[in-house]
Kinemage of the C-alpha trace (Angstrom):
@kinemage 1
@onewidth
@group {chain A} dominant
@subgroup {mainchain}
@vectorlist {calphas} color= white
{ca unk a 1} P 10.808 4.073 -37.647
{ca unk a 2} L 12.595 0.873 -35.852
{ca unk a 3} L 12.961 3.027 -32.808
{ca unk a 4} L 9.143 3.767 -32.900
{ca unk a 5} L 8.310 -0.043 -33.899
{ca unk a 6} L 10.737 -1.576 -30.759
{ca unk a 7} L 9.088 1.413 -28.376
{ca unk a 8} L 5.820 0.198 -29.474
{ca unk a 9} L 6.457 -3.277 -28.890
{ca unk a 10} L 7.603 -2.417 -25.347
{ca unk a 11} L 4.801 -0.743 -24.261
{ca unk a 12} L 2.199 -3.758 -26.049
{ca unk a 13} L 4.416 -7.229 -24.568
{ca unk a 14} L 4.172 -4.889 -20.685
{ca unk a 15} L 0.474 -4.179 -20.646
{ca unk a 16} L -0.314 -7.335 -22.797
{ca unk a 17} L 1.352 -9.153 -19.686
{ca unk a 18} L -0.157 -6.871 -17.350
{ca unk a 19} L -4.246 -7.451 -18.957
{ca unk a 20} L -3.298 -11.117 -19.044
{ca unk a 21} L -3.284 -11.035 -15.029
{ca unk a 22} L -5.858 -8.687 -14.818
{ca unk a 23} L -8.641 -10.191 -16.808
{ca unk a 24} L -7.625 -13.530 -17.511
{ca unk a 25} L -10.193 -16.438 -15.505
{ca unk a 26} L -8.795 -16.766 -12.070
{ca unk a 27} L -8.531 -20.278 -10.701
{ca unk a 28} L -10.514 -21.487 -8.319
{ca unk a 29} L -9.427 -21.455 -4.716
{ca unk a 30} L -10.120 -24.115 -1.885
{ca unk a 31} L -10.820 -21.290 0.314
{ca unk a 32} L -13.650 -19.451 -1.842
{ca unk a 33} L -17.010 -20.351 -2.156
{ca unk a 34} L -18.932 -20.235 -5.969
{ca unk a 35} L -21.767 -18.163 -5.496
{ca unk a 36} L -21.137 -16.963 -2.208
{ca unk a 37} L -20.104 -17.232 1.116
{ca unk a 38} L -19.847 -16.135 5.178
{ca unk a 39} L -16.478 -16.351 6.976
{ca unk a 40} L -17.136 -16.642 10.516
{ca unk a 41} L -14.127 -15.549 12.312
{ca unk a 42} L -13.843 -16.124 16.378
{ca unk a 43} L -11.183 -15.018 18.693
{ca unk a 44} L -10.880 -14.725 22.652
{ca unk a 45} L -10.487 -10.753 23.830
{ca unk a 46} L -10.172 -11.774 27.923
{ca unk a 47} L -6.216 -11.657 27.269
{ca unk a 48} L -3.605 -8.790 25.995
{ca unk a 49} L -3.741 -10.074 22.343
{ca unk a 50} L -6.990 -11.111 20.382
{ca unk a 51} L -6.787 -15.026 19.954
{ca unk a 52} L -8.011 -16.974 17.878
{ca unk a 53} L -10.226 -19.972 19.062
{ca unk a 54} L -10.134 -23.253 17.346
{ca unk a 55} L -13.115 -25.845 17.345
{ca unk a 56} L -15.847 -23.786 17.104
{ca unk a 57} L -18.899 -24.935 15.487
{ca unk a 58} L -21.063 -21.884 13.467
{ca unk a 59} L -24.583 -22.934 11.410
{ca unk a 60} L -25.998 -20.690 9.068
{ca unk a 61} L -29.802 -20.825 8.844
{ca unk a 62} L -32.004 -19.335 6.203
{ca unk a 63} L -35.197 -16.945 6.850
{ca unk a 64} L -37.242 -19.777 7.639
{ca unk a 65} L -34.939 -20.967 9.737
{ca unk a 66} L -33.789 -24.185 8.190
{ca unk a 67} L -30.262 -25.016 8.218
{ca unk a 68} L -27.838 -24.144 5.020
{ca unk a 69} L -24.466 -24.821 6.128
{ca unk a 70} L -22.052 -25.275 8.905
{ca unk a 71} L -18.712 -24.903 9.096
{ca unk a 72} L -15.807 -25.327 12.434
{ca unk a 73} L -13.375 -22.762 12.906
{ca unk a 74} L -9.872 -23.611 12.459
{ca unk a 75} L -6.534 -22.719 14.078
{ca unk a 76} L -6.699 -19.339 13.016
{ca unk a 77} L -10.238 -18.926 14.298
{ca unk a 78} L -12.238 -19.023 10.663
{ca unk a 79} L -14.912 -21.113 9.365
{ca unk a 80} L -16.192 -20.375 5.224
{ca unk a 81} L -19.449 -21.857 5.158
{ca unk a 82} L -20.736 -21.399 1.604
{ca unk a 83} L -24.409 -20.432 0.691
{ca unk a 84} L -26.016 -20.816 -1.964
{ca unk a 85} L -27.156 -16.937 -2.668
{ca unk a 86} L -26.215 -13.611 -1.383
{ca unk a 87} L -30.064 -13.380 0.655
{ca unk a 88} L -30.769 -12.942 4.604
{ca unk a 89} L -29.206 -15.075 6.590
{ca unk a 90} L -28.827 -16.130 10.446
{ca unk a 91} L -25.484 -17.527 11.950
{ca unk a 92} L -25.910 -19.027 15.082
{ca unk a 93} L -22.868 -19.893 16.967
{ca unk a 94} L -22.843 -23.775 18.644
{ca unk a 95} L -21.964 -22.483 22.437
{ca unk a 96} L -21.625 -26.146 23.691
{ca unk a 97} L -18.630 -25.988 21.058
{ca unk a 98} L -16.516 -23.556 22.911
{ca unk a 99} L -14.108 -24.332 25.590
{ca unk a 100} L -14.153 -24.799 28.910
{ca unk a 101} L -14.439 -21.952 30.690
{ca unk a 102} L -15.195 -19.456 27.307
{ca unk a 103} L -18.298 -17.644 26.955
{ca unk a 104} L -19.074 -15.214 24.392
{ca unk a 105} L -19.113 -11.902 24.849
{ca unk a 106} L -22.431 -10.864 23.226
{ca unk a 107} L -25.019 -12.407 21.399
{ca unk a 108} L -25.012 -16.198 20.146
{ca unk a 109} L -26.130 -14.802 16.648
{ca unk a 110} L -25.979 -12.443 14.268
{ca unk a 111} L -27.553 -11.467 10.732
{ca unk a 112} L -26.361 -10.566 7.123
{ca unk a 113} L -28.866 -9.112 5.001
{ca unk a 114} L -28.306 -9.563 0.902
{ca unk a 115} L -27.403 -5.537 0.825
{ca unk a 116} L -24.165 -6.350 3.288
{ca unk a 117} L -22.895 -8.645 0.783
{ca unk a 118} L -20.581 -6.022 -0.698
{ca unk a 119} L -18.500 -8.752 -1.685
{ca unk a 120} L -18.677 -12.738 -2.303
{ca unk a 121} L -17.372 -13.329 1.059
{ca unk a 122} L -19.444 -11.352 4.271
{ca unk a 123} L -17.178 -11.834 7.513
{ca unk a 124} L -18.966 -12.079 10.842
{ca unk a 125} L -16.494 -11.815 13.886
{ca unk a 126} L -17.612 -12.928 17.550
{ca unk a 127} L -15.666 -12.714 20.849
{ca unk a 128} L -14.970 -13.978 23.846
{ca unk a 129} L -14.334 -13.419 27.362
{ca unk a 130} L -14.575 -9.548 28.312
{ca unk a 131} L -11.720 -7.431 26.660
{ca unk a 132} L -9.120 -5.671 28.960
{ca unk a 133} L -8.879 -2.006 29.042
{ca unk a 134} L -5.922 0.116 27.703
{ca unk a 135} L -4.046 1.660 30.152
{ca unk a 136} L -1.244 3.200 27.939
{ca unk a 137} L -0.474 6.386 28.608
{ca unk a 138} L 0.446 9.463 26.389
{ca unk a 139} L 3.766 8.395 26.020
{ca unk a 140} L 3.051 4.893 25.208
{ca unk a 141} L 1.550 5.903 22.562
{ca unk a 142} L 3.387 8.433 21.140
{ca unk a 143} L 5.677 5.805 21.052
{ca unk a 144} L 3.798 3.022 19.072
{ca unk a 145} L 2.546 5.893 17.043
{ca unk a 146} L 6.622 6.514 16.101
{ca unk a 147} L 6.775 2.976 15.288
{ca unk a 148} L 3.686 3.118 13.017
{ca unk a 149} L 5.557 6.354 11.526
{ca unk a 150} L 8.454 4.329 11.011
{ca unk a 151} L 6.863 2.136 9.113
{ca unk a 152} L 4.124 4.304 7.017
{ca unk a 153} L 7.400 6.368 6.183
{ca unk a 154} L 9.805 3.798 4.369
{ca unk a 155} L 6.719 2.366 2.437
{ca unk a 156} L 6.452 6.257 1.116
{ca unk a 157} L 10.619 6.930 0.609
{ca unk a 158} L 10.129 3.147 -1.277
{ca unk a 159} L 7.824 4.506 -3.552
{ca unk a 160} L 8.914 8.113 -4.163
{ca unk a 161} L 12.187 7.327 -5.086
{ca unk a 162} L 11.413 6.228 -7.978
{ca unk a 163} L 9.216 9.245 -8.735
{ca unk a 164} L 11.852 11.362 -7.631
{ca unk a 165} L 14.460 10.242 -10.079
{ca unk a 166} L 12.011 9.844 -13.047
{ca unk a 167} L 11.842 13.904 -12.232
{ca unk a 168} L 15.205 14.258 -11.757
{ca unk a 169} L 16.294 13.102 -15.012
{ca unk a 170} L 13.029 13.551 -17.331
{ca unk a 171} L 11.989 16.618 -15.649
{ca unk a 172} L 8.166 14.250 -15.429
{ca unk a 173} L 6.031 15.212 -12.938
{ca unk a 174} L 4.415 11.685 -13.123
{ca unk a 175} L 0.583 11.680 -11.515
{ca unk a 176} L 0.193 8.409 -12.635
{ca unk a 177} L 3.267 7.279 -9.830
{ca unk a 178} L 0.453 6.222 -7.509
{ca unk a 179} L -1.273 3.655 -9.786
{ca unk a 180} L 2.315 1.918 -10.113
{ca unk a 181} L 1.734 1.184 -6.210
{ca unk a 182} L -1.908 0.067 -7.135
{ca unk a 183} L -0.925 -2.148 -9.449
{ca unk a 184} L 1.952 -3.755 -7.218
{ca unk a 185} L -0.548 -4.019 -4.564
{ca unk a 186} L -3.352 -5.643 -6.964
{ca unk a 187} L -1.184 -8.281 -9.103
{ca unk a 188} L 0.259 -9.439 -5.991
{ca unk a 189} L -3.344 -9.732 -4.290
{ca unk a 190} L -4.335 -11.456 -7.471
{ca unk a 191} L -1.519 -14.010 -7.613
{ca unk a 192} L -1.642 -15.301 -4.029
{ca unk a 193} L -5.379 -15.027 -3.217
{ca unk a 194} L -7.132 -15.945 -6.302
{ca unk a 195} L -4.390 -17.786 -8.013
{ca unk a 196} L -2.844 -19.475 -4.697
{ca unk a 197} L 0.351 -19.053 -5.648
{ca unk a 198} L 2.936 -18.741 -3.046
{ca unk a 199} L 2.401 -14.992 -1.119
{ca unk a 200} L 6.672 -14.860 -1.803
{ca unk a 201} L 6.437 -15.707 -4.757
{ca unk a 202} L 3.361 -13.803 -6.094
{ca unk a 203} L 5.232 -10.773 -4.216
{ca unk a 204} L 8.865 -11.498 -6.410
{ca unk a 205} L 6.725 -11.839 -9.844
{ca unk a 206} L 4.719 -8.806 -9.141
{ca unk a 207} L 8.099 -6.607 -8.594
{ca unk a 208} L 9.281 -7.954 -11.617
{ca unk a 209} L 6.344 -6.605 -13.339
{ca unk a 210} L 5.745 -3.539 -12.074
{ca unk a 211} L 9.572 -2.876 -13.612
{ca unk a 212} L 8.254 -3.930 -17.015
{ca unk a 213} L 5.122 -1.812 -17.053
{ca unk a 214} L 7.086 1.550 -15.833
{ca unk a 215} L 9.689 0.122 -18.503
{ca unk a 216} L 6.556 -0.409 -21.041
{ca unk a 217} L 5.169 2.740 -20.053
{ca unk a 218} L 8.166 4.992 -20.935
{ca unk a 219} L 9.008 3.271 -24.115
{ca unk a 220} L 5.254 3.425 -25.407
{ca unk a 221} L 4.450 6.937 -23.983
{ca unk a 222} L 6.480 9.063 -22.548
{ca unk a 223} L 9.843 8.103 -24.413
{ca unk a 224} L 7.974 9.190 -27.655
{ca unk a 225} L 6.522 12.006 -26.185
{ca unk a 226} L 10.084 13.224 -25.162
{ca unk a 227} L 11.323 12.661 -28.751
{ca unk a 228} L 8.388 14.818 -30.243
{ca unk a 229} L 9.481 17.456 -27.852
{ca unk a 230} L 6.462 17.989 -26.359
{ca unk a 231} L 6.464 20.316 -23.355
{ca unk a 232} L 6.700 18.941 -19.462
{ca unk a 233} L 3.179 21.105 -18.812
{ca unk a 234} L 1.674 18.703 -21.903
{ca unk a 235} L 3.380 15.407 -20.385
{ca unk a 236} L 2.304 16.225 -16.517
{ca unk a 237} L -1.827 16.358 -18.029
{ca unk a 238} L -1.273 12.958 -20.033
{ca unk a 239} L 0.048 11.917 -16.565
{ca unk a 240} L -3.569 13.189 -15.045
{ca unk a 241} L -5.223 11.422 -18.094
{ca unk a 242} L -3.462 7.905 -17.593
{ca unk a 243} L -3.944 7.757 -13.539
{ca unk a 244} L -7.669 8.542 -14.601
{ca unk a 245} L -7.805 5.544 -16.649
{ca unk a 246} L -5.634 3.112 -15.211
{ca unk a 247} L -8.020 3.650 -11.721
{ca unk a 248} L -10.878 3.283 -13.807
{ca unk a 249} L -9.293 -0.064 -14.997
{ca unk a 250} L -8.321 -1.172 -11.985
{ca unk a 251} L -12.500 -0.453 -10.537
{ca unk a 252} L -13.589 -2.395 -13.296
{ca unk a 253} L -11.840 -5.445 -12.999
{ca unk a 254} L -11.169 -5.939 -8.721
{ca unk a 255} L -13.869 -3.145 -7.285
{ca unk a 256} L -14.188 -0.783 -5.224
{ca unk a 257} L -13.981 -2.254 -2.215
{ca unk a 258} L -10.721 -3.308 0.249
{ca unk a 259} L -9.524 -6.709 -0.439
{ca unk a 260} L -7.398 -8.581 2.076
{ca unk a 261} L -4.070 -10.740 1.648
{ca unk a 262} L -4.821 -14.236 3.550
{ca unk a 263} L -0.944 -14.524 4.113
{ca unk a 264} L 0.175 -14.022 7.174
{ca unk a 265} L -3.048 -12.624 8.667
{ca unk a 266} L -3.857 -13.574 12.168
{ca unk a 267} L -0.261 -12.885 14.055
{ca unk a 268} L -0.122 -12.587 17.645
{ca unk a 269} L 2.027 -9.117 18.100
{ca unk a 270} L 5.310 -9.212 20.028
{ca unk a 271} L 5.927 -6.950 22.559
{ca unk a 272} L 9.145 -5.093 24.059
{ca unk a 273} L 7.778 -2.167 26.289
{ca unk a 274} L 5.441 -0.256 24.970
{ca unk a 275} L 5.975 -1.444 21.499
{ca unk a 276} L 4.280 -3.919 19.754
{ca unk a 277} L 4.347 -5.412 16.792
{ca unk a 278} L 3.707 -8.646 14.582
{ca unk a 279} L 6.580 -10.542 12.839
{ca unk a 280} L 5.135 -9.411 9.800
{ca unk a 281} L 5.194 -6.143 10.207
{ca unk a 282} L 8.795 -6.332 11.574
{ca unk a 283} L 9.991 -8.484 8.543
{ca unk a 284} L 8.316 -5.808 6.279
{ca unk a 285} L 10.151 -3.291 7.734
{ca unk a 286} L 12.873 -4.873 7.963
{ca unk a 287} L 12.722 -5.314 4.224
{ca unk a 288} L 12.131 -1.672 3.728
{ca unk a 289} L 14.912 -1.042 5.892
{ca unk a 290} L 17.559 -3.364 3.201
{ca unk a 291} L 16.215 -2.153 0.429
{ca unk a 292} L 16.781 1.562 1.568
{ca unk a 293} L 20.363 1.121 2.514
{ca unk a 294} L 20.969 -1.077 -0.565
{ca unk a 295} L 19.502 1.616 -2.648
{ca unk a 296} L 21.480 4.268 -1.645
{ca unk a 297} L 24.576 2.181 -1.432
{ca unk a 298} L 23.662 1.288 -5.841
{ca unk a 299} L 23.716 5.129 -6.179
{ca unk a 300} L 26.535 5.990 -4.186
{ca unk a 301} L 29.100 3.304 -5.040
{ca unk a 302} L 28.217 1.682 -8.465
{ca unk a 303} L 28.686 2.963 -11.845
{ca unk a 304} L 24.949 2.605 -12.951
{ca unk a 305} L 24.145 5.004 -9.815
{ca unk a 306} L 26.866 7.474 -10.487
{ca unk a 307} L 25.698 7.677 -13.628
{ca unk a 308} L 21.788 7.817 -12.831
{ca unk a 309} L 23.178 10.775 -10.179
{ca unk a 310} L 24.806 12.703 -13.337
{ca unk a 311} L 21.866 12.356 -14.969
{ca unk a 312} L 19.643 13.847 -12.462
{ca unk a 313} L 21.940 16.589 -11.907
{ca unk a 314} L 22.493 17.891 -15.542
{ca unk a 315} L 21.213 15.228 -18.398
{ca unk a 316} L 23.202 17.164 -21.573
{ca unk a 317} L 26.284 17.405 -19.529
{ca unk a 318} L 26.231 13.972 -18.296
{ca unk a 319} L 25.402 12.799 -22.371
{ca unk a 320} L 28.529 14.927 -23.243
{ca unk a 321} L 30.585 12.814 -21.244
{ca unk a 322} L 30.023 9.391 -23.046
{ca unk a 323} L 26.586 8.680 -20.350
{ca unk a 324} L 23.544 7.312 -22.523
{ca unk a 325} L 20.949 8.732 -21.169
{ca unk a 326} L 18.553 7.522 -22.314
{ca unk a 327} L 19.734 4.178 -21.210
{ca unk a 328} L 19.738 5.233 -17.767
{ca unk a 329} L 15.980 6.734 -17.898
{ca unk a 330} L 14.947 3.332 -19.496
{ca unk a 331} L 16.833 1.998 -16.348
{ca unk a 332} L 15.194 4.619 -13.717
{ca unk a 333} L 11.570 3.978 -15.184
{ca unk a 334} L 11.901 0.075 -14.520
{ca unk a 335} L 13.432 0.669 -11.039
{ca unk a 336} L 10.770 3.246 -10.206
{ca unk a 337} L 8.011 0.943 -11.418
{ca unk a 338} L 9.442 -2.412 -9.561
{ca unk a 339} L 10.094 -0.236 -6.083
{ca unk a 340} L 5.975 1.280 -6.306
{ca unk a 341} L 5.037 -2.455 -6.915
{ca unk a 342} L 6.990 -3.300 -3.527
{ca unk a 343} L 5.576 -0.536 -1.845
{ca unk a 344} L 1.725 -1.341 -2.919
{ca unk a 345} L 2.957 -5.106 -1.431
{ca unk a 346} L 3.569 -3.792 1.826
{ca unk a 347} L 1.164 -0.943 2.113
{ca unk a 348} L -1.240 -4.188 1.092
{ca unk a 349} L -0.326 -6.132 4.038
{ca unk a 350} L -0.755 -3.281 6.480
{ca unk a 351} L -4.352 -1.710 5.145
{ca unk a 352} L -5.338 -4.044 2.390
{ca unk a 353} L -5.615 -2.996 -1.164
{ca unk a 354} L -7.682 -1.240 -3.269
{ca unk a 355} L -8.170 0.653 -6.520
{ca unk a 356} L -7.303 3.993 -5.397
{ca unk a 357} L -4.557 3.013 -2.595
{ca unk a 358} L -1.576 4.672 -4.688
{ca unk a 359} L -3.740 7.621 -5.020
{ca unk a 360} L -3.754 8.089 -1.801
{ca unk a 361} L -0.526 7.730 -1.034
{ca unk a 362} L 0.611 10.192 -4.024
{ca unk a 363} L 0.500 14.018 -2.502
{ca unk a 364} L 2.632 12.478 0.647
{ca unk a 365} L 5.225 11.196 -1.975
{ca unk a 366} L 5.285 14.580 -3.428
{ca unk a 367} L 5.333 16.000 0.243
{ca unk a 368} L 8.110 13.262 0.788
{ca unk a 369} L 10.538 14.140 -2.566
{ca unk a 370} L 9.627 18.309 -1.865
{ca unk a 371} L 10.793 18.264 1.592
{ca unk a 372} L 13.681 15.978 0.575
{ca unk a 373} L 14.767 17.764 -2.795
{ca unk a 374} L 13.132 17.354 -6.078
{ca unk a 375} L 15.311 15.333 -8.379
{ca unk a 376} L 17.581 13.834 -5.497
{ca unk a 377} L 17.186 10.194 -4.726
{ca unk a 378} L 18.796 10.739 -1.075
{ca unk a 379} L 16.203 13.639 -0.657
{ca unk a 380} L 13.399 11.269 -1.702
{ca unk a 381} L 14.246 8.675 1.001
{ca unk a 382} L 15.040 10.972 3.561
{ca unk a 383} L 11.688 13.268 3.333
{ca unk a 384} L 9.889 10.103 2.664
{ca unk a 385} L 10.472 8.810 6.212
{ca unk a 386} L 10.123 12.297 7.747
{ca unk a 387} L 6.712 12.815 6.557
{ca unk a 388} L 5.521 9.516 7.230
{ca unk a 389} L 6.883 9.973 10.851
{ca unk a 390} L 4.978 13.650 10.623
{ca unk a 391} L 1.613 11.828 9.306
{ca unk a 392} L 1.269 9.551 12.096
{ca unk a 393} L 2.643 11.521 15.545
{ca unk a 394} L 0.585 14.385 14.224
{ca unk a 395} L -2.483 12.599 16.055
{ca unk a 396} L -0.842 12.564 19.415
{ca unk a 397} L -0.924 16.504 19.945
{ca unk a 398} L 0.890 18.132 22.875
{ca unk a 399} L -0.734 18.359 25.932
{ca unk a 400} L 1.489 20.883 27.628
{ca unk a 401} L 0.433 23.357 24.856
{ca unk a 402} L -2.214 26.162 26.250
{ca unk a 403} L -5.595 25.925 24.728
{ca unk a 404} L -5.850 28.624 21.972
{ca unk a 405} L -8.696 29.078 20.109
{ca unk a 406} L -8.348 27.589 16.633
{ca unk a 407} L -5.196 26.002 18.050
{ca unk a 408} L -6.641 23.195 19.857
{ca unk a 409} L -5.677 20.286 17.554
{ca unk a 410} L -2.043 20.928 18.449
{ca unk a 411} L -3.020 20.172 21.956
{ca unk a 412} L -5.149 17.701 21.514
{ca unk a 413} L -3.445 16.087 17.875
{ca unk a 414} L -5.086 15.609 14.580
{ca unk a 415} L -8.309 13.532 13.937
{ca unk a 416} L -7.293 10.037 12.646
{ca unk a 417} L -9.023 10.915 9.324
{ca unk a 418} L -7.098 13.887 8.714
{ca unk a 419} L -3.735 13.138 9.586
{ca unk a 420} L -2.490 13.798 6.359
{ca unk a 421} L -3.542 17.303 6.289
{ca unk a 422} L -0.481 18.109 8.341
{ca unk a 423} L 2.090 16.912 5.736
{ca unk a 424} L 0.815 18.780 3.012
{ca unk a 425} L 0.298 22.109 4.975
{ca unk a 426} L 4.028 21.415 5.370
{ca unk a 427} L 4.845 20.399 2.019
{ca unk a 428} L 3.441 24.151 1.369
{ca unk a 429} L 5.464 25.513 3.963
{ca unk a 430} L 8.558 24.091 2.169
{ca unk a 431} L 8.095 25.540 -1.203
{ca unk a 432} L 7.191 29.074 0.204
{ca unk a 433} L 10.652 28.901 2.929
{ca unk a 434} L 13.218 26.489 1.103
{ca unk a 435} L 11.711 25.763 -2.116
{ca unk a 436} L 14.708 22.994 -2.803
{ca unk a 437} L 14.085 21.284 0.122
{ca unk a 438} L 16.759 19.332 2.589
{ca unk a 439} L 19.181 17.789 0.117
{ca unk a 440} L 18.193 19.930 -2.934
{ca unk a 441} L 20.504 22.845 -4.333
{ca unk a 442} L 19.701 26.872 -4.552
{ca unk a 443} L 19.184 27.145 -8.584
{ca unk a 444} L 19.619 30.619 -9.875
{ca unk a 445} L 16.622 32.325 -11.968
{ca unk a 446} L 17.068 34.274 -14.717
């Protein structure tokens, strides 16, 4: 009974913390508007990089014309002007305010109806100067689309490690692993944009508590469950049932829509060759780069990983040998929670965040942890990275290859919107020809 009480209490002080930040009042920002408001956002195109362009004057008129607000852009090329009600609106852009020697690109003005409100904030974006054409080549890109793959696959090993060793010594098949991510992705959003608190520090409290709530969530649910003995096929559907509700949750109190992080927004990319990049993406995956190597060095070298390691590989053995094990789950299920609340951080910064953005990032961490080795934490990271490399070169195609009928996307690559296709046609390729995947071991059956 005190086991149940202290599991119990777990699970309430970790979502009691959680629905604090998630439905308390947020405080109100200097950069948002009451009712509502249009964020007019200029930049120059004539050069390599999109610029922004300071001193800009924008005036938002009503239907009949008469004047509501104005607002001049600053350094980063944005001007809020707040109106008083999401309604039809014309923003007219002050030409005598622009540089010498600028001109805009296309019209002057532009105009939101009420229905393209789909948030308080509408964003209207005009350019100028004419906008250079690309003349990368196929390998240029191939090789900014290896960088991108870089990137897209340490934000999946970051997340799926986690999942992977909440298999390997639980034997979970964990659905709900993707809203983890959302909710890293969400709280930090929250914290920096509505609350203003600092975007490093919003990012350090929201790791922290994505480590209680996996914590919270093993002690309340699955820790009983494990007790009761109810069967892995029973545990895998509450899974289903709890990433149902906790995306239903998460719609009700931020939306459907993509939400942006204002920090660090704006960058001017650097470039070495045919690679470029913003120092924000290179500090992110530089990040994910440290916490990869530290990872593996915690499970290699110390005694916590050793033990987590035993664990995954035989949980009865390793609890004959003096190992609590269930110790190290409660220890696995905080580090898997605060490592998807990193990963929705960074996956945040890249493509902005939404309610379903772990979701969609879930069947390419099971791609990631199959193709690595279900259960191993080195598999995890390595097929992680390998199918987020996969995911993103997959668009390029081969041009050399002969034009076959039915064949024709490996010539010509992948459409952008299904470029994830390929990693799970692979991640069925894997289980039919080596069902334990790079790292994993040959079990025998029977």
């Amino acid at each position: 009974m005190t086991s149940r009480i202290r599991h119990l209490a777990t699970l309430a002080l970790a979502l009691v913390a959680a629905a604090g930040l998630l439905w308390s009042s947020p405080a109100h920002a200097a950069d948002t508007c009451d009712v509502a408001g249009i964020k007019v956002l200029v930049k120059d195109q004539s050069g390599p990089k999109k610029v922004p362009v300071e001193g800009v004057i924008a005036v938002v008129k009503d239907e009949a014309g008469a004047e509501v607000g104005r607002g001049t852009t600053d350094a980063k090329g944005v001007a809020l002007i707040c109106v008083p009600t999401k309604s039809t609106f014309t923003i007219e852009i002050d030409q005598a305010s622009l540089k010498p020697g600028m001109a805009l690109a296309g019209e002057s003005t532009a105009t939101v109806t009420e229905s393209s409100f789909t948030t308080a904030t509408k964003t209207m974006s005009f350019f100028t100067g004419v906008a250079e054409r690309s003349g990368d080549g196929y390998w240029s890109l191939l090789v900014k689309a290896i960088v991108n793959g870089i990137r897209l696959g340490m934000v999946i090993a970051i997340c799926s490690v986690g999942l992977s060793l909440i298999f390997g010594t639980t034997g979970l098949t964990n659905f709900a692993h993707g809203e983890l991510v959302t909710f890293g992705g969400l709280v930090a959003h929250l914290l920096s944009v509505t609350w203003g608190v600092p975007f490093l520090l919003s990012a350090v409290l929201t790791i922290g508590l994505g480590g209680m709530l996996g914590l919270g969530l093993n002690s309340g649910v699955w820790g009983p469950l494990r007790k009761k003995g109810i069967g892995l096929i029973s545990q895998m559907v509450v899974s289903v049932g709890l990433s149902i509700i906790l995306v239903n949750l998460y719609l009700m109190r931020f939306g459907g829509t993509t939400k942006r992080y204002q920090a660090y927004n704006d960058q001017v990319a650097m470039e070495w060759g045919p690679i470029q990049i913003t120092p924000r993406d290179l500090t992110t995956t530089i990040i994910s780069l440290i916490v990869l190597v530290a990872l593996a060095l915690v499970l290699q070298k110390s005694r916590l990983g050793k033990a987590t390691r035993a664990v995954s590989d035989n949980a009865e053995l390793a609890s004959s040998t003096g190992i609590d094990s269930e110790k190290i789950i409660r220890v696995v299920w905080f580090l898997g929670g605060s490592l998807a609340a990193l990963g929705g951080i960074i996956r945040g910064l890249d493509e902005g965040v939404k309610a379903d953005m772990g979701g969609q990032l879930l069947f390419l961490m099971f791609a990631g942890i199959t193709l690595g080795g279900l259960g191993s934490a080195y598999g995890a990271l390595v097929g992680g990275f390998v199918v987020g490399l996969f995911v993103e070169v997959s668009t390029m195609g081969i041009p050399a290859f002969p034009s076959i009928p039915f064949l024709t996307w490996i010539k010509d690559g992948v459409p952008t919107e299904l470029k994830t296709v390929p990693a799970l046609a692979a991640l069925i390729l894997i289980l039919l020809l080596r069902p334990q995947g790079i790292l994993g071991r040959k079990e025998r059956v029977g």
